[in-house]
C-alpha positions, 0 to 999 in steps of 0.5 A, spaced: 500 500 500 502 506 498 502 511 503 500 519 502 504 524 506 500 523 512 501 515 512 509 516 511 509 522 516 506 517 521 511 511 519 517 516 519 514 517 526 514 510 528 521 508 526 524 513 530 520 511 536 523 504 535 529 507 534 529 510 541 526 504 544 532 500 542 538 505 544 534 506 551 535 497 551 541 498 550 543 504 554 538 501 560 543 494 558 550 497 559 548 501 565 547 495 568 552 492 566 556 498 570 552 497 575 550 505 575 543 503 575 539 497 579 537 491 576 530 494 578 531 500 575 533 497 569 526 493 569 522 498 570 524 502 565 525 495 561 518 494 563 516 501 560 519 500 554 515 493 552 509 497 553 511 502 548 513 498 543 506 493 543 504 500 541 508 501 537 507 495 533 498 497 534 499 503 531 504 499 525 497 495 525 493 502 524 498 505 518 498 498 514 490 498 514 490 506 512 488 509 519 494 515 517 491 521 522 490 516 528 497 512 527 501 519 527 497 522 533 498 515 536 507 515 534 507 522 536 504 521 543 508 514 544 515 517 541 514 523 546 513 518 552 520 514 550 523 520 550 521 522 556 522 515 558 529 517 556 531 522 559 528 520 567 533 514 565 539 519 563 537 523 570 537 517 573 544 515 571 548 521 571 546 522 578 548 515 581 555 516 576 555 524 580 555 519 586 561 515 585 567 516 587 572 520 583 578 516 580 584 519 583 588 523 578 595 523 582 600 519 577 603 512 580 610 512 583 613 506 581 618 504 585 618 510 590 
């Protein structure tokens, strides 16, 4: 099915959010990974994450059957909420890494 301008805006929408979706994973994986964020944490926002990719793939649905207006109402909403989603977890993280202790930056002396 050929999209119109409205169609190939709602699918350009949803891919972004799933790109989104994905590089949170990721992100959400190697902060745990380093033990920045919590196993809970991580679920959470994984759990999120998951909610928002079964609407994705509703809205995929309503753009394969030419529901073009509500499919890009629905991706504009869902992909403002992965980039919220994001952003709390980004927050979330750089606090915990503010936290830590710094590394000392004094050079090593051998042997002294």
């Amino acid at each position: 099915t050929k999209l119109n301008l409205v169609g190939e805006e709602a699918q350009k929408v949803v891919n972004e959010a799933r790109a989104l979706n994905i590089t949170a994973k990721l992100t959400l994986g190697d902060d745990l990974d380093h033990g920045i964020l919590t196993q809970e944490e991580v679920q959470k926002y994984l759990d999120q994450l998951k909610d928002f990719r079964l609407k994705l793939d509703d809205i995929q649905k309503a753009i394969d059957e030419g529901n073009y207006e509500s499919a890009l109402n629905r991706a504009d909403i869902t992909k403002a909420l992965v980039k919220a989603l994001v952003k709390e977890a980004a927050a979330a993280a750089a606090k915990r890494r503010a936290a830590q202790p710094k590394a000392s930056a004094e050079p090593l002396m051998i042997g002294a």
